[in-house]
N, C-alpha and C positions, 0 to 999 in steps of 0.2 A: 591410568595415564602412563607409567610406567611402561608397564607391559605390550602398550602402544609404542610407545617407543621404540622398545626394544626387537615387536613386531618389525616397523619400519626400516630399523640399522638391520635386523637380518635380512629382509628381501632385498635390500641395496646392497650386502656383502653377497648373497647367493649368487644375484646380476653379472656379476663382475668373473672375465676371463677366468679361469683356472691360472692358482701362480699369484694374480694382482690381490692387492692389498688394499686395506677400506682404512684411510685414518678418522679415526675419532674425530676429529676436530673441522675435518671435509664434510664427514657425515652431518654432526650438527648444523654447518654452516648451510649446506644444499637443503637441508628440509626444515629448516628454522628450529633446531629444539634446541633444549639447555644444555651448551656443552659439560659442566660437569656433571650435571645426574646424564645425562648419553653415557660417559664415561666411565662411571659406578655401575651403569646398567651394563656395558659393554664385558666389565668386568667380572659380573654376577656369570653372563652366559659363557667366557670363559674359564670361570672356575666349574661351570658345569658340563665341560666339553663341549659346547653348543659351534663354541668358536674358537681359535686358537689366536693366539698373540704373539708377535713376535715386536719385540722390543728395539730400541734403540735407533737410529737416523734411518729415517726410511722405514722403517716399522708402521705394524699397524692390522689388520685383524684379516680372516681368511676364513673359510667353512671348515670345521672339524669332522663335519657329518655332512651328510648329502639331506637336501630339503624332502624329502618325501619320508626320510628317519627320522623327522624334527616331527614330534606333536605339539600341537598346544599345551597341552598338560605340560612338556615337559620346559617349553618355553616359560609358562604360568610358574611352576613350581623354581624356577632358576633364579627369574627377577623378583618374585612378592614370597616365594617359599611356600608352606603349604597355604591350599587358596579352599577356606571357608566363609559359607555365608551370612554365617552370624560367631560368636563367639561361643555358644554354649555347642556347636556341633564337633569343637575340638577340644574342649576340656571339661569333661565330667566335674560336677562340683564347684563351676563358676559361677555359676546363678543361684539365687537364695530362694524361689520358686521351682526350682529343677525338679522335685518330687512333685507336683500339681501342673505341670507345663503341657501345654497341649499340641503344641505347633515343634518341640523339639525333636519329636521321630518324622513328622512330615518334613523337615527341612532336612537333616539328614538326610536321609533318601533322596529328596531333589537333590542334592548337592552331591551326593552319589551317581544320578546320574548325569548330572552336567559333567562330574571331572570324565565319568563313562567316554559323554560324546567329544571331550576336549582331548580324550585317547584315540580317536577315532580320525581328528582332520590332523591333517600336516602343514608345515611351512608350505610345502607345494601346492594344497590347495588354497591357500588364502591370495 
């Protein structure tokens, strides 16, 4: 949900003339979402360069990058951090069957190649 979100505020800031500015609070209001998590989420993708902020009256967010430089992956990894499908495929030794586990190198590998294909599409193409 998240990440939907965050999908959503960036194609509406990408939209937007070169120069204009997306508030936060426009945003949530136009596509009905939760102004404070929009907000958190808005903030996750400018600390990851995704988007820039500019602060204070009249403030409010602008593309840092051009959409076709935007992967998923890198959208995914901004607002949830690293994105695994189960817990044991990012920490060795979290599970008390890890030594007898059958399905932990098959998921890995999907999960290798999913972030693969999430390298592959852009904000542009979505």
């Amino acid at each position: 949900m998240r990440t939907d979100y965050g999908l959503i505020a960036l194609k509406h800031i990408a939209s937007l003339p070169d120069g204009n500015l997306a508030n936060a609070r426009e945003i949530a209001s136009h596509f009905n979402l939760p102004p404070n998590l929009l907000a958190k989420i808005l903030q996750n993708l400018s600390q990851s360069g995704i988007i820039e902020a500019q602060k204070g009256s009249g403030g409010g967010y602008r593309m840092a990058r051009l959409p076709a430089d935007i992967t998923l992956a890198d959208v995914f990894e901004s607002i949830e951090g690293p994105v695994h499908m189960v817990m044991c495929t990012s920490n060795d030794g979290c599970c008390s069957i890890e030594e007898r586990c059958t399905v932990k190198n098959g998921l890995t590998s999907l999960e290798q190649k999913f972030y693969e294909f999430f390298e592959t599409v852009t904000l542009a193409d979505v």
